[in-house]
C-alpha positions, -999 to +999 in steps of 0.1 A: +000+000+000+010+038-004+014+047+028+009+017+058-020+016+072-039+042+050-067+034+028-060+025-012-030+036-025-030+062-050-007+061-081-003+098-077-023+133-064-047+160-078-041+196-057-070+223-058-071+246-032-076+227+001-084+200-020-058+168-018-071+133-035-058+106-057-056+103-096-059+070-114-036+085-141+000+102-133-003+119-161-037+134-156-023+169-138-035+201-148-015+230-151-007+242-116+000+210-109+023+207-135+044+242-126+048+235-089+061+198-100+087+214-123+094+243-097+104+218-073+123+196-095+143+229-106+149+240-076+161+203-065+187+203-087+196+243-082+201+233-042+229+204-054+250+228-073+257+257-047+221+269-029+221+249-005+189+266+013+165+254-014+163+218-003+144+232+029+118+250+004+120+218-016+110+192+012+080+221+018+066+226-017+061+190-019+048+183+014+018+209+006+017+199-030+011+157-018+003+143+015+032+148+033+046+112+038+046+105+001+066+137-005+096+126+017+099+095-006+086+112-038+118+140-038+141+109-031+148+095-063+152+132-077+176+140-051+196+114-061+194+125-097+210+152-086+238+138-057+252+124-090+256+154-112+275+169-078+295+139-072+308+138-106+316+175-103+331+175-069+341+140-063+380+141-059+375+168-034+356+143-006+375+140+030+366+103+035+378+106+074+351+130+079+322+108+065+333+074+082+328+094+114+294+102+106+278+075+088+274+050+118+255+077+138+239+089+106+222+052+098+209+048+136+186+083+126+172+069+097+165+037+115+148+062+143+128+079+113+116+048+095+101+037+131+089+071+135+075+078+098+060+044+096+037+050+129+018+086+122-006+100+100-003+123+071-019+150+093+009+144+124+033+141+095+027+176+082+032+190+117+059+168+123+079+183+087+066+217+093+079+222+125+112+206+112+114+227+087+109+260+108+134+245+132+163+246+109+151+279+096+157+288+131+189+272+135+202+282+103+200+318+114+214+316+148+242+298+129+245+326+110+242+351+136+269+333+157+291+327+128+324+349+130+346+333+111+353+306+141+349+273+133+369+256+159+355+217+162+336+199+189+338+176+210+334+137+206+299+141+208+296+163+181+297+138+153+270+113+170+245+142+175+248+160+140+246+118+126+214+111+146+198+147+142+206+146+101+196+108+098+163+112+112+155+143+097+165+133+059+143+102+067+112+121+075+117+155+057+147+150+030+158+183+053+196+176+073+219+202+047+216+224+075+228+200+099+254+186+078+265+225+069+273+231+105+292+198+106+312+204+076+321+239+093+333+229+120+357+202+102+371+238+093+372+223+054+384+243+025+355+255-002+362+231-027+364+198-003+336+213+016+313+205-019+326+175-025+326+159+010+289+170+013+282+161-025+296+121-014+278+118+019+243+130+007+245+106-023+255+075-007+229+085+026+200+092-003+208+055-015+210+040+022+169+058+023+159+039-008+149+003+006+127+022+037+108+041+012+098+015-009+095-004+027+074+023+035+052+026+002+068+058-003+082+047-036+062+034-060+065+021-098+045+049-103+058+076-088+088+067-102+073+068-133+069+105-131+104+109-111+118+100-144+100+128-159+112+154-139+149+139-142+158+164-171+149+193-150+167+181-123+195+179-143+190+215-157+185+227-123+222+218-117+230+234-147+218+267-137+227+262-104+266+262-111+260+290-135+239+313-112+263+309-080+290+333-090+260+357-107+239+358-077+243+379-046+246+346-022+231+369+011+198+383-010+194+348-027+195+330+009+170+357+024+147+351-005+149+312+001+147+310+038+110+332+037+099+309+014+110+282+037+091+299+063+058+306+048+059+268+032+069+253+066+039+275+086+015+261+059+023+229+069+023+234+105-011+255+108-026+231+079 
């Protein structure tokens, strides 16, 4: 079934305003549909090539635009469309030391989401991903505020926490760059190995997710189906990611991003 222990499973959604059901067809989407699916796809692939901030506004547009269970494994396969363009861009630039550290911590937090995601509703999930998603709004900007060009490193307990924090909240919201920012930071790592460690954890982590989805029902032949699809805008989201990052003011284009963040998270929260 779709999602376990909810009614029929639907092959994919119709959105009118206030209005969420099932379609027979995954083709069978009408226009708005249609331009919030590609905004999303675009801005998936945008968010892998230097705007890091979109994924947030990503795991939000879909969670309004489907029920929000199926969006957390609806975005998966396109975020692993683009974890490879990155990888293959930034790739000989990973600090392996600093991912072995992580990933042990980082598996147990998608265990705790797959637990957690696999007992609630869609309407406790919406709450659950909107108030994640305001959270690391929240501690994106105090990170920000506090940020003074220190980045001395934690303690031992650093790397468990960020692992279990960004495991269970790419599980339930596709939503730990923030989390794994911070970490990065703190390794004190150079711009260029900062991309391509990131680029090599998110891709293998997105590929550990894959069997609890489908375990789930959150991937489904067809959603996949229209995954596919929206693989070529992915794609060109990367694209124009790399090419907009040294044209855009980085500060004006993260202030943009993180109210939409806001506003989509809220939605969720306040249904």
């Amino acid at each position: 079934m779709w999602c376990r222990g909810e009614g029929t499973p639907p092959t994919f959604f119709r959105v009118a305003v206030g209005d969420l059901a099932p379609l027979d067809d995954p083709m069978d989407l009408t226009p708005w549909q249609i331009v919030i699916a590609l905004a999303g796809a675009l801005f998936v692939g945008v968010s892998k090539t230097g705007f890091g901030g979109l994924g947030l506004v990503t795991s939000a547009i879909f969670a309004n635009l489907i029920p929000a269970k199926q969006a957390s494994g609806f975005v998966l396969p396109m975020l692993i469309f683009g974890d490879l363009v990155a990888v293959a861009s930034y790739r000989q630039h990973a600090r392996w030391q600093h991912l072995w550290r992580l990933f042990p911590w980082t598996a147990a937090g998608v265990l705790i989401g797959w637990v957690t995601l696999g007992r609630i509703n869609d309407a406790q999930a919406k709450v659950l991903i909107g108030g994640m998603v305001l959270a690391l709004l929240a501690f994106h900007l105090f990170r920000r505020w506090r940020h003074r060009g220190d980045t001395a490193e934690h303690g031992v307990w650093f790397a468990p926490v960020v692992g279990v924090l960004a495991g269970f909240t790419t599980l339930v919201a596709n939503a730990a760059g923030a989390l794994m920012a911070v970490y990065l930071l703190a390794m004190r790592l150079p711009k260029m190995e900062f991309a391509g460690t990131g680029a090599v954890f998110f891709l293998l982590l997105n590929l550990f997710k894959v069997p609890f989805m489908v375990n789930l029902g959150l991937i489904t032949p067809q959603s996949f189906k229209f995954n596919l699809l929206l693989a070529p805008v992915v794609l060109l989201g990367t694209v124009g990611g790399r090419w907009l990052l040294p044209r855009v003011n980085q500060r004006w284009f993260e202030n943009i991003t993180l109210g939409l963040g806001a506003l989509a998270g809220l939605r969720l929260l306040l249904g």
